[in-house]
N, C-alpha and C positions, 0 to 999 in steps of 0.2 A: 901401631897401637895409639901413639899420643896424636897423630892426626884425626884417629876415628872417637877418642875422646873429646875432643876437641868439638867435633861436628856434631856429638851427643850433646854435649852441653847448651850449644849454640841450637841446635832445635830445640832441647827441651826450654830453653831459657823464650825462646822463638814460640812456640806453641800452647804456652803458659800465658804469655801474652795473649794472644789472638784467642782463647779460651775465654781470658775476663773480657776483650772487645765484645767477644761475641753473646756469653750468658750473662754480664753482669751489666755491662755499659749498655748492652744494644746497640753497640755499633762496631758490627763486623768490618775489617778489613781486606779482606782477602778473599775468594770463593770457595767454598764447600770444596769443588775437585783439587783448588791448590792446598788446603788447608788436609785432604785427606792425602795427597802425595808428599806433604812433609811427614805424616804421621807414618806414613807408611818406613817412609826415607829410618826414619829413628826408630820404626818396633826390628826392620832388618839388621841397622846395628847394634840396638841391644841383644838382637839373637847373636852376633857375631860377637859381644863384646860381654859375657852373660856377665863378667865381676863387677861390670859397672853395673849392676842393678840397683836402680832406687824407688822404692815406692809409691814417690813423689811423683816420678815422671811421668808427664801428660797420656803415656802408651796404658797405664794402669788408672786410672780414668775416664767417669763418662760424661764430664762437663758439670758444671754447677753454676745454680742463677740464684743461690740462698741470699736474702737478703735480711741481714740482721734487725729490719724494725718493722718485720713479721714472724710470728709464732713458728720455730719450725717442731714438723711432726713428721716422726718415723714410719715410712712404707712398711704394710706387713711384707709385701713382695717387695725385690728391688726393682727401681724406674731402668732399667737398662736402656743405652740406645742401639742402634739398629747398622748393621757393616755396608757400607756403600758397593755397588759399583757402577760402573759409568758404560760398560761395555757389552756386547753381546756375548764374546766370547767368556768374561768371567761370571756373566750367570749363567752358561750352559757350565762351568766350572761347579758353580754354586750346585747346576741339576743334579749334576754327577755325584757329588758329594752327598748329598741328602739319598741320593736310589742307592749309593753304596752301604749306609747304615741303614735305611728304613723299608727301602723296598719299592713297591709301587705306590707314588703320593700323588693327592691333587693338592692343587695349590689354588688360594685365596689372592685373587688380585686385587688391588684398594688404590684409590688416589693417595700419592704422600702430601699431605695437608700439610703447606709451610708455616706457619703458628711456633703455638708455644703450649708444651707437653701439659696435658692436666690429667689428675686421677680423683674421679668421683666417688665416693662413699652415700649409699642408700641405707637406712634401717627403716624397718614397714617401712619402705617404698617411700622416707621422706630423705630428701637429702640433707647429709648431717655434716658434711667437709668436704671441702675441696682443695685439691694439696698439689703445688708444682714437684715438678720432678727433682729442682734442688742437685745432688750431687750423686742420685739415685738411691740412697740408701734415708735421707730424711729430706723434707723439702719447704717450704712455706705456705701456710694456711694463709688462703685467699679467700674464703668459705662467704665473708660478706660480699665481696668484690664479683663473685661466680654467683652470686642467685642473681646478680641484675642482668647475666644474659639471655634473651626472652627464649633462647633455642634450648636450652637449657630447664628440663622441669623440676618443678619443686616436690612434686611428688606424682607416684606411678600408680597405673592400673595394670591388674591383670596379673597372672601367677610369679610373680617377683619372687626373689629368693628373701627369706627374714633378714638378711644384710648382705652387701657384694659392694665389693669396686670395680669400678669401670673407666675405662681411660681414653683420653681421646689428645683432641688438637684446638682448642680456643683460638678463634683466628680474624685479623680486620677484614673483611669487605674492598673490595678495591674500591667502591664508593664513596666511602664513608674514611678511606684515606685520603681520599683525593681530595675531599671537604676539609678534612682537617688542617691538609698542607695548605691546602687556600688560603684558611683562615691564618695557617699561622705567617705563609709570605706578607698577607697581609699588616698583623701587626707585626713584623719584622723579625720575627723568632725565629731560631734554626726550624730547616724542616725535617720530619721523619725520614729516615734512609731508605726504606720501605716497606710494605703490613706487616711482616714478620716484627722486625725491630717494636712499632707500633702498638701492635698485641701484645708483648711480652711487657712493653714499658706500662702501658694501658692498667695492666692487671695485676700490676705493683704498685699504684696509685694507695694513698694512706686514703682518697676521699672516695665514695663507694660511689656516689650521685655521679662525679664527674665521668667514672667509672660507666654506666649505666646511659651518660649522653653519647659516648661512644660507640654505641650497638655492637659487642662483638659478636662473634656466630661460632660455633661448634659442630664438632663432627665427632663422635665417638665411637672407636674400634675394637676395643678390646678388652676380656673380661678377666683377669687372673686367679688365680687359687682354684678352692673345691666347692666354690660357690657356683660355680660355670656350669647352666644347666643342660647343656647340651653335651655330646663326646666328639664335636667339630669346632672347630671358629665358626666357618658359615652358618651352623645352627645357633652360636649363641646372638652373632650379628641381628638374626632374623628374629628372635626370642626379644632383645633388647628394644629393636623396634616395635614389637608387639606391647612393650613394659611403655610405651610412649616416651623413650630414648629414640634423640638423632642420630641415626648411621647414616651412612654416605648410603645414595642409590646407585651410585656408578659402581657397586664389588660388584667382582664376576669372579665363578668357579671357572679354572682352567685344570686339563685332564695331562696335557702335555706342556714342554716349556716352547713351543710351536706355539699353542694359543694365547701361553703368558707375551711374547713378542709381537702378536699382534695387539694386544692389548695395548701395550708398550705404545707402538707407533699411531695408533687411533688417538690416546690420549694426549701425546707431544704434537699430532696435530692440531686436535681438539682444545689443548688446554688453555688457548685465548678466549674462550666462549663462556668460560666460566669465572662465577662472581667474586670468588678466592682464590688466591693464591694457590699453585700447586707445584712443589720442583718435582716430580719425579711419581714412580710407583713402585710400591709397599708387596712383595709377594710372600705369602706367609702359607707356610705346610697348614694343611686343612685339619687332620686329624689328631687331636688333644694329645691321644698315646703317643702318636708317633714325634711328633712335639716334645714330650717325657724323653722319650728313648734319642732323640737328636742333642737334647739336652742344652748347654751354655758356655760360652766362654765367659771369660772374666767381664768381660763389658756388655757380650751382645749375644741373643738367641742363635743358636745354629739354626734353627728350623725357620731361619726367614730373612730377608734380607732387601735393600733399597735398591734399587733403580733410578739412578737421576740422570734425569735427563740433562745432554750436554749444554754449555755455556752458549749467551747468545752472543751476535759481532754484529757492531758495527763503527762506519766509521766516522772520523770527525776530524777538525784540526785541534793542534796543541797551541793555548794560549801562552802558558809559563809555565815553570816548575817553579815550586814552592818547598821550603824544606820544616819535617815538624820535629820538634824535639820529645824524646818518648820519656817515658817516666823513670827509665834505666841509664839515659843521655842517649840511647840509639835515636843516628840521624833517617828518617824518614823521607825521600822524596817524594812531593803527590805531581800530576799534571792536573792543571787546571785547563779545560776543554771547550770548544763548543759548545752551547746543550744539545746533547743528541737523546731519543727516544730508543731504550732497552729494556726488552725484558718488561716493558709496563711503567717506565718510571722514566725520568728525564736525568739523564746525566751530564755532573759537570766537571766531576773531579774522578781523577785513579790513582792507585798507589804504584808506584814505581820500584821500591821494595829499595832496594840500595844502587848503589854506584856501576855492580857488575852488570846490573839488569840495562839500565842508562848505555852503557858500553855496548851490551850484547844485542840493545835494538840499535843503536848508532842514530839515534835520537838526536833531530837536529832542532832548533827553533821553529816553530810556524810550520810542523812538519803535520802531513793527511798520517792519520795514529787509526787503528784497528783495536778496538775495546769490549774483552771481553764481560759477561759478567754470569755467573753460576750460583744459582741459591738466592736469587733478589738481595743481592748483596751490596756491596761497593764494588765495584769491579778493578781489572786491572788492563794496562796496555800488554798486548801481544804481539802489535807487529805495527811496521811503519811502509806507506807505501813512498819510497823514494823516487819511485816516479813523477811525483807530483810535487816533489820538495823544491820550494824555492830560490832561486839561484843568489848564492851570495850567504847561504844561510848558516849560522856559525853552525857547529856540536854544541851540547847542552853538556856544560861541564859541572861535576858536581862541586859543592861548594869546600873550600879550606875551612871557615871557621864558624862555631856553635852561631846559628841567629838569634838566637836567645840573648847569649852573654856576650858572642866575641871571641870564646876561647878557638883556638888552636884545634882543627880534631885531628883525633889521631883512631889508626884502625891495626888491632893486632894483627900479627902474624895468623893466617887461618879462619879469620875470621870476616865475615860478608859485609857488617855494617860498618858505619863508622861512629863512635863515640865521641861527644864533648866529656875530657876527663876534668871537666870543672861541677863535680859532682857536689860541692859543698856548697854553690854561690850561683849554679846555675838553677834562675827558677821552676822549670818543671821537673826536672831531677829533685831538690828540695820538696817540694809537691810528693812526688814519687817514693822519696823515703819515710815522709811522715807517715802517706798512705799503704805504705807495707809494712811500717813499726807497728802501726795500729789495728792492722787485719786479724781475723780471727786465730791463724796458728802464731800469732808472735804476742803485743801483749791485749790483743781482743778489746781493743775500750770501746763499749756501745755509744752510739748517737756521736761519732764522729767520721761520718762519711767524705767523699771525695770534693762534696760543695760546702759543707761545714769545714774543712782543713781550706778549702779556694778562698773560704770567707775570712777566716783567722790568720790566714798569711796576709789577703791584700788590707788587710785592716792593721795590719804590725804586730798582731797578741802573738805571734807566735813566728821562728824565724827558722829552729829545727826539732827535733824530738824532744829533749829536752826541754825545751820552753813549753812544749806539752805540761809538765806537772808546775812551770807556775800559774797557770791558770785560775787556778784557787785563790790567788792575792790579787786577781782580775777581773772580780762579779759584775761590778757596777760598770767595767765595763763589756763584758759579755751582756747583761740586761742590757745595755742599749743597742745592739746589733736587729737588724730588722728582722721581725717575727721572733725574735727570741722572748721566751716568757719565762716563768721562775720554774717551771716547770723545767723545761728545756735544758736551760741550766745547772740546774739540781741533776737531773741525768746526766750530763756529758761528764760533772766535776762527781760523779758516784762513780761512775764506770773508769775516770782514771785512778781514782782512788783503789779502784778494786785491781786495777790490773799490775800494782806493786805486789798482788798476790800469784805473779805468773811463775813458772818454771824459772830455772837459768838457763838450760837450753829454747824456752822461747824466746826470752830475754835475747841469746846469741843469735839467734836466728831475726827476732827484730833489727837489729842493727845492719843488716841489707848490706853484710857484706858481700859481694861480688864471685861468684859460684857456690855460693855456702848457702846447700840450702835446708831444710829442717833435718834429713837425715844428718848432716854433715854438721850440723851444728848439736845436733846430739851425741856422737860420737865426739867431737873435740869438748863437750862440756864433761862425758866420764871421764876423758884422759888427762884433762888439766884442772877440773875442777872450781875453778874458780876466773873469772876474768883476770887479774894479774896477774896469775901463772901463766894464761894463754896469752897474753901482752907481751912477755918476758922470754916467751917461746922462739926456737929457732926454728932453723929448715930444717934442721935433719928433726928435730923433735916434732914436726909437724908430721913430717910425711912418714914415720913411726904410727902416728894413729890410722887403725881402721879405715881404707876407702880415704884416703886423704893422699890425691896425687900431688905432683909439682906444680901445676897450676895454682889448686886450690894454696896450698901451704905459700907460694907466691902472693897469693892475693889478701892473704890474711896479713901476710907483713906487712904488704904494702899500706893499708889497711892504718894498722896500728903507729905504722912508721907516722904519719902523719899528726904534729902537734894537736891541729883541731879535734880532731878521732879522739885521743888522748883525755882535752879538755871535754868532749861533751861525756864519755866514757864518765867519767870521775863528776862530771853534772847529775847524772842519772844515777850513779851510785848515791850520791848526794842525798836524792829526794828517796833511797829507798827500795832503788829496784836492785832484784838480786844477782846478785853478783855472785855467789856460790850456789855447788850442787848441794844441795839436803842430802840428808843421810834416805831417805826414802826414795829420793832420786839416783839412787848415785848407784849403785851396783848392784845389789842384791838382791839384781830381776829375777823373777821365776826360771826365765831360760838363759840362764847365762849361761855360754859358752855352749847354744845348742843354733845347729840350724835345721831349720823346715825347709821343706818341698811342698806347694799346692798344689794339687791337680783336681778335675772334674770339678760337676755342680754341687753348689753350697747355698746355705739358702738369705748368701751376700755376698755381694760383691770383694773377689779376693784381698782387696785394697784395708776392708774391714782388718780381716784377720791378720793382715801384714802389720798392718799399726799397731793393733794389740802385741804381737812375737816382739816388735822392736822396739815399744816402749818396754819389755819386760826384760830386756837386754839380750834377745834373741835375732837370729840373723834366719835371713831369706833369701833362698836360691833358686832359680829355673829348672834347675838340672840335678838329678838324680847322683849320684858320687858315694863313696865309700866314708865322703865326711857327711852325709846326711845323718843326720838323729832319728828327724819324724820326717813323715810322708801324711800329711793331712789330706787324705782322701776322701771328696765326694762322690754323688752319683756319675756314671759313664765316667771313669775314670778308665783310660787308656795306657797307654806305653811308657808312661813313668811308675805306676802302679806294678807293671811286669817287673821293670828294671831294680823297684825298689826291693821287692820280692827274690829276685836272681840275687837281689847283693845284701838278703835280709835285713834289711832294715825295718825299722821299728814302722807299720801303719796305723794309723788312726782314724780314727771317723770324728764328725763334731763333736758327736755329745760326747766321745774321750778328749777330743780337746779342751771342751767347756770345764770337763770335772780338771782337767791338769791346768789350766787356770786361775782355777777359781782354788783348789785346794792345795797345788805343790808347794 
C-alpha cells in the first residue's frame, strides 16, 4: 500500500507538472505517448487504490490553458478531450466496444489538427465569441484575437441555425513558423518549440495586430448541442461548409474499421505534404443518436477516439547533459545534441527525465543517442547506439549537488528524482513558491504572473511570499520598473489587497507544503482550525485527520519544524492573511458526513460536482458500498446504478442534486 501511494503521489505531483508545461507555458516536455502512459500508469492505481481518491488528481482532468488576463466564459457544453491510442490493436478494442452498445456504426475519419482547441459562437450568422477550451468547463475569450484569422468568417450565408457553436483547431502554418523562428534566431530570442506551442502562445497575445501578422489557419469540426442541423457529424461537417465555415477536405466516411486503417496509413504517409501540422486521426461514431446512447466518460466521448500516430527517430550525437532546476527543486537532466532534423523541426536538446533513465540507457559522453519525438514536441532519448561509442568515453554521471545553489541533493526512498532540499534560498524553487502562493486555487492575486514574480525577485522587491504584501510601501519603486504604468500598478497592489479575503484552507494550500495538496489542506484546516493549532500538531494528530497518511503528516512537521516557515508563517499573519476557519467555512456543510457515488453523463464534467460535494463537507467515492448515501446518477449509467439499487441506496439525478444543494 505505502509504495503504491508513494508512486500516486509522485505522478500526480509528475503530471501536474507537465500539464502547466503543456497548457499554460507552451512548452511541453515529454511526448503525447510518454505523457499518456504515465497517465495511464496512475488512473490503474487509483483503480487499485480507490481510498486514495482526490479530485485533484491530473486522472479527473482535461487540461487547462485559462489565462487570468483574459475574460473567462462558461462552455454551454463541456470542452472535453479526446482518449488516445497509439495502436491497431486498441482501436479494433475501441471497434468492439462501440458495435457492443450501438450496433452497426459508420464512423467519420478527420485529420487530428495539432493546434489549439477553439469553440465558435454564430448569432444571425455573425460571429459574436470565440472561447479556448480553458479547463473544459469555462475557457478564455479570444473573440478580438480570432476575427483577424482570414479562414475564419465573420459572418455566414445560407440556412444557418439563429445561433450554434462550432469547434475547431486554430493552428500555425508550418510557413509562417518557420519565418517566425528566423526572425527570432535572428534577433537572438528563444525560438518557438514547435506550431503547436506557437499557436496556442500566438492567440494569447493582449495585441490583436501582432496577433493578425501571424496568419493563423483553422479547421473546424464539430457542432455540439440541438442546434446541429443534421442527425450525422458528416451531415453537419457538409451543412457547415455550405454556411461558408472551414472544414477539413480530407474527412472520409468509413463503413468498417478495415477502412478507418487504411485511412490511417495513407495519412501517416501522406502527412509530410501537408501545410499544418497533424499528429494523428480523429475517428468519431457518424450517427448523433448513437453518439447520445455511447454517451461520456468523465473527460472524453465514448463514441470517438484519437489515433496518433507513432514517435519519430532519429539519430545524433550527445554534446553534454545539462541539469535544470524545476520549480518544486526536482533535478532535470536535458542532453544537449547535435542538430538533427525531426518530425519538421531541428533538434537540439531532450529531456533525460532523471538519474534511472541516464542508468538504464548507460549513457556515455559523445555517445550516437537515438531521439524520439511524439506530438511536435520536445522529444526524448530512447536508445544509445554503443557501437559507435567512443573508446575511452566516461558514463555520464548524474550530478551530487543543486547547480543553482550548491546544495547537497538528496533523493527519497521510492522516489525517481532527485531534489535540491534548499527550498528556502534556492532560486528557482523561491520562484516556484511564490508562483503557486499566488495561483488561482491558493491566494488568486491577478496581474502577477510568472515574468512579473521573474521581474520582482531579480530587482530585490521581493524575496519570498511574504514580501508579497509589502509591496504597497514600494510604488515609486514598482513605477519605475519597465513598462510598468500607474495603471499596472494599481492592479497588481488591488489584487494583493483582495486576496487577504481568501479561505484558510487556500491560505494552507498556498503555502506549498510538500504533498498537501487543496484536498488535504482542506481537511487539515476543519480538523485544526486554525494555523497555530496545526503548528502545534503531532503525528499521531495528524494522521487522525481524513486521507492524511504518514508521509503527508511527515511533511507537515517537517515543514513547520523549520524556524524560517515559522517566521514567514507569523509575517503573513501579520499583514492579514487568514489564519483561522470562519464559522461558514468550518463545518456545517450541507453534506456532512455523507458520501456520493458518480456515475453516467452529466451535463459537466464530474470534477464540477466533486468540488461542489467537497466544499460542502461531503466525501467522494469510485465504488458503490453499503456506506454510500447518494448515487448521482446521469444518462447511460451502468453497473454502479444496479449495484446501488441491489444495496438500495439512495439515487438521484441532477436536478434532485441541484435542489439538495441549493435548499438542504
Amino acid at each position: 500500500m505505502e509504495n503504491g501511494e508513494e508512486r500516486i503521489r509522485e505522478l500526480r505531483t509528475l503530471l501536474e507538472h507537465h500539464n502547466r508545461k503543456y497548457y499554460i507555458d507552451n512548452a511541453p516536455e515529454i511526448s503525447d505517448a510518454e505523457f499518456d502512459r504515465l497517465m495511464k500508469e496512475l488512473e490503474q492505481l487509483e483503480a487499485d487504490f480507490p481510498g486514495l481518491y482526490d479530485p485533484n488528481s491530473p486522472t479527473q482532468r482535461v487540461g487547462q490553458d485559462i489565462n487570468r488576463e483574459f475574460t473567462q466564459v462558461a462552455h454551454t457544453y463541456p470542452m472535453l478531450s479526446l482518449g488516445n491510442t497509439y495502436s491497431e490493436a486498441e482501436l479494433r478494442e475501441f471497434d468492439t466496444r462501440v458495435w457492443k452498445t450501438a450496433g452497426e456504426v459508420q464512423y467519420v475519419c478527420e485529420l487530428k489538427y495539432d493546434g489549439t482547441s477553439i469553440s465558435l459562437t454564430y448569432r444571425d450568422g455573425a460571429l459574436i465569441r470565440a472561447v479556448t477550451r480553458g479547463d473544459g468547463v469555462k475557457g478564455d475569450d479570444v473573440t478580438e484575437n480570432v476575427r483577424t484569422i482570414r479562414t475564419i468568417p465573420l459572418r455566414l450565408h445560407g440556412d444557418y441555425p439563429a445561433e450554434f457553436e462550432i469547434r475547431g483547431e486554430i493552428l500555425m502554418p508550418f510557413s509562417v513558423f518557420d519565418r517566425l523562428n528566423r526572425e527570432k534566431a535572428a534577433a537572438g530570442e528563444p525560438l518557438f518549440a514547435n506550431p503547436r506551442n506557437a499557436a496556442a502562445g500566438t492567440l494569447k497575445l493582449q495585441n490583436s495586430a501582432q496577433v493578425a501578422r501571424r496568419s493563423l489557419d483553422c479547421y473546424l469540426y464539430y457542432i455540439p448541442g440541438e442546434a446541429a442541423p443534421a442527425d450525422t457529424h458528416f451531415g453537419n461537417l457538409k451543412k457547415a461548409a455550405e454556411w461558408g465555415l472551414r472544414v477539413s477536405p480530407h474527412t472520409e466516411l468509413c463503413n468498417t474499421v478495415e477502412e478507418v486503417l487504411r485511412f490511417i496509413a495513407k495519412w501517416d504517409r501522406d502527412r509530410a505534404g501537408l501545410p499544418v501540422p497533424i499528429d494523428g486521426i480523429v475517428i468519431k461514431v457518424n450517427d448523433l443518436e448513437k453518439q447520445h446512447l455511447l454517451g461520456y466518460t468523465a473527460k472524453s466521448p465514448r463514441w470517438a477516439i484519437a489515433y496518433k500516430f507513432k514517435a519519430e527517430r532519429e539519430a545524433t550525437r550527445l554534446i553534454e547533459v545539462t541539469y535544470q532546476v524545476g520549480r518544486t527543486g526536482s533535478i532535470t537532466p536535458v542532453a544537449n545534441l547535435e542538430p538533427v532534423h525531426l518530425a519538421g523541426t531541428v533538434i537540439k536538446r531532450a529531456s533525460l527525465h532523471n538519474a534511472d533513465v541516464i542508468a538504464e540507457l548507460d549513457l556515455h559522453e559523445q555517445d550516437i543517442v537515438y531521439v524520439e519525438k511524439g506530438g511536435e514536441i520536445i522529444p526524448k532519448i530512447v536508445g544509445v547506439d554503443a557501437s559507435l561509442r567512443r573508446a575511452g568515453a566516461e558514463p555520464v554521471r548524474f550530478i551530487t549537488h543543486c547547480p543553482e545553489c550548491g546544495t547537497e541533493l538528496v533523493r527519497e526512498e521510492g522516489e525517481a528524482n532527485h531534489y535540491c532540499p534548499n527550498a528556502e534560498h534556492c532560486p528557482p524553487q523561491i520562484a516556484g513558491k511564490i508562483e503557486h502562493f499566488v495561483s488561482r486555487k491558493a491566494l488568486n492575486i491577478e496581474g502577477m504572473g510568472s515574468e512579473t514574480i521573474d521581474l520582482l525577485l531579480n530587482r530585490g522587491l521581493i524575496g519570498n511570499v511574504a514580501d508579497i504584501y509589502a509591496l504597497p510601501q514600494k510604488r515609486d519603486e514598482l513605477m519605475g520598473l519597465d513598462r510598468w504604468q500607474e495603471r499596472s500598478v494599481a492592479n497588481l497592489l488591488a489584487g494583493i489587497e483582495k486576496s487577504k479575503q481568501a479561505t484558510f484552507p487556500a491560505f494552507l494550500f498556498g503555502l506549498g507544503i510538500r504533498y498537501i495538496g487543496e484536498t488535504a489542506s482542506r481537511n487539515l484546516a476543519r480538523s485544526f482550525r486554525s494555523i497555530r493549532s496545526l503548528m502545534a500538531a503531532t503525528y499521531e494528530q495528524l494522521t487522525e485527520v481524513e486521507d492524511i497518511g504518514g508521509q503527508m503528516a511527515g511533511s507537515v512537521l517537517n515543514y513547520f519544524a523549520k524556524a524560517e516557515n515559522q517566521e514567514l508563517v507569523e509575517r503573513l499573519l501579520a499583514y492579514g492573511l487568514p489564519g483561522e476557519l470562519k464559522e461558514e467555512e468550518a463545518g456545517a456543510g450541507k453534506f456532512n458526513g455523507l458520501t456520493f457515488v458518480i456515475t453516467g453523463t452529466l451535463s459537466r464534467p464530474r470534477e464540477y460536482f466533486k468540488d461542489l460535494i467537497l466544499r460542502e463537507g461531503g466525501k467522494v467515492s469510485d465504488s458503490v458500498s453499503a456506506k454510500t448515501s447518494f448515487l448521482l446518477a446521469g444518462e447511460s449509467a451502468g453497473s454502479k446504478l444496479k449495484k446501488a439499487e441491489k444495496l438500495k441506496i439512495n439515487v438521484i439525478n441532477e436536478e434532485e442534486w441541484r435542489e439538495m444543494i441549493n435548499n438542504r
